[in-house]
C-alpha positions in Angstrom: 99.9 78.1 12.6 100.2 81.3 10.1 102.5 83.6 9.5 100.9 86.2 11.9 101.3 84.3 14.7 104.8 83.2 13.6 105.7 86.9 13.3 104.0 87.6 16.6 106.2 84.5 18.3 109.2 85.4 16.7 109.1 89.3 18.3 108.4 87.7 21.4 111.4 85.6 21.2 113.5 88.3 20.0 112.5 90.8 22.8 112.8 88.4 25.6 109.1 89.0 26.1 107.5 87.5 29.4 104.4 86.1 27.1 103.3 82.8 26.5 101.9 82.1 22.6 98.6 79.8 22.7 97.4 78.3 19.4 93.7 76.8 19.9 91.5 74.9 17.2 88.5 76.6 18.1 88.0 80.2 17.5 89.1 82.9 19.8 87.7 86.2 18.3 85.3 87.6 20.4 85.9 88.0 23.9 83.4 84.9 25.0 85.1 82.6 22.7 88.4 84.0 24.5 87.4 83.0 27.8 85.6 79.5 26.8 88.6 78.2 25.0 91.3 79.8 27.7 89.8 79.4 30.2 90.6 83.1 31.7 88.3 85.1 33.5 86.7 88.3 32.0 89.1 90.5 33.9 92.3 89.0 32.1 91.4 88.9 28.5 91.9 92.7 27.0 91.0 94.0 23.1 93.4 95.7 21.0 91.4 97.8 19.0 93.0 99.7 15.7 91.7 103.1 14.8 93.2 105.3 11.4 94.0 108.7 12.3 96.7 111.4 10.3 99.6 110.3 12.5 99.3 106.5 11.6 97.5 103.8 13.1 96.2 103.9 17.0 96.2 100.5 19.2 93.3 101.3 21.8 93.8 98.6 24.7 91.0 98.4 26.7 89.1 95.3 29.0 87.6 92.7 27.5 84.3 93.9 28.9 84.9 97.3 28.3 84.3 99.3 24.1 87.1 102.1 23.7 85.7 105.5 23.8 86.5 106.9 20.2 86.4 110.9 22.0 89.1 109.8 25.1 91.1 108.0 22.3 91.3 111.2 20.2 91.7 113.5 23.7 94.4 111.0 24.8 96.4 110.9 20.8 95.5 114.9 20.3 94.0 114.1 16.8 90.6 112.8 15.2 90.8 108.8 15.4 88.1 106.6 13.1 87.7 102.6 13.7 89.8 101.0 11.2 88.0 98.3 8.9 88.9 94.4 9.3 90.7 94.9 5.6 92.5 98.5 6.7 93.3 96.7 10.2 95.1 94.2 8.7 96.9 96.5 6.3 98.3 98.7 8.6 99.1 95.8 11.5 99.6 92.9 9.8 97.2 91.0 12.0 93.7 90.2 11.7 90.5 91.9 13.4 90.0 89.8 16.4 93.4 88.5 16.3 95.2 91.5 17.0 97.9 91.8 19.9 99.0 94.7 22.1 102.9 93.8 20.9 104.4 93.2 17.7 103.3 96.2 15.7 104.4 100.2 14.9 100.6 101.3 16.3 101.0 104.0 18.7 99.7 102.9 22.1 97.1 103.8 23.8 96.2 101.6 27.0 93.0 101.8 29.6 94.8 101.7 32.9 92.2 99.3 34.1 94.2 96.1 32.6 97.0 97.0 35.2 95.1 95.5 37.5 96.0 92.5 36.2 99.5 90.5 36.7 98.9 88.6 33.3 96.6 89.5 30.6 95.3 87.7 27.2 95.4 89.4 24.2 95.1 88.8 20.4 97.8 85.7 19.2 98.1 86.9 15.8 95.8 85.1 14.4 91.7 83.9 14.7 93.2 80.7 17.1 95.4 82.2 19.1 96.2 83.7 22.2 99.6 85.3 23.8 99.1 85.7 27.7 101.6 88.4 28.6 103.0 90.6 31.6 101.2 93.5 32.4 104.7 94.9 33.2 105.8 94.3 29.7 103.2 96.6 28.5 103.9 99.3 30.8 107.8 98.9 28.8 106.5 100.4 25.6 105.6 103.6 26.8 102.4 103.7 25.7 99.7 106.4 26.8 98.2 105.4 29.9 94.6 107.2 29.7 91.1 105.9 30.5 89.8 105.2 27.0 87.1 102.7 27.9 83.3 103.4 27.7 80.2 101.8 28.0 80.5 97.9 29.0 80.3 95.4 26.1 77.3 93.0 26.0 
């Protein structure tokens, strides 16, 4: 286990978070690998996806199936928004590209209302080989913008 996903467990821990931390050995970065090694359906896994922008750094939380509209994020944060690199999302997060979790960062918020559909979500563990399956309820406790961001279907 790395330290991302020991930081990631221990602000779970410390926020009495209803989320459950999964470490695999196979990789869980793209959404396919997400649902092969989990076992979850499509509908359950979401992407936290981090964009730069003048204010700080934008989470955009959208379906697994889903991309995030760069335009409806900027519309839903008020400012211009530009996909942050692997090395900048890491900087700015502390978690990796593909590994990044809708918790456990200062990223302001943006969330697709589509996941709240869901009971129970996966999203990024911290880490390349891990998972955290949380409450769609605990998200809704973080205030974040609730806005359709998504756009086209991924492949």
């Amino acid at each position: 286990m790395n330290l991302g996903e020991e930081k990631l467990k221990q602000f779970i821990r410390e926020n009495n978070i209803d989320a459950t931390h999964f470490h695999f050995e196979k990789s869980v970065k793209t959404v396919a690998d997400a649902i092969e090694v989990s076992g979850a359906s499509l509908d359950e896994i979401i992407k936290t996806i981090i964009f730069k922008s003048s204010g700080g750094p934008v989470a955009a939380i959208v379906s697994g199936k889903f991309r995030a509209s760069k335009r409806r994020i900027e519309e839903a944060v008020g400012e211009a928004v530009t996909i942050a690199s692997p090395e900048e999302t890491l900087e700015m997060v502390g978690y990796p590209a593909g590994g990044v979790p809708c918790i456990g960062h200062s990223a302001k918020l943006v969330v697709d209302p589509l996941i709240f559909e869901q009971k129970y979500v996966f999203t990024g563990g911290g880490s390349l080989q891990a998972l955290v399956k949380i409450s769609t309820d605990e998200i809704r406790k973080l205030n974040p913008i609730i806005k359709r961001i998504r756009g086209k279907k991924s492949n």
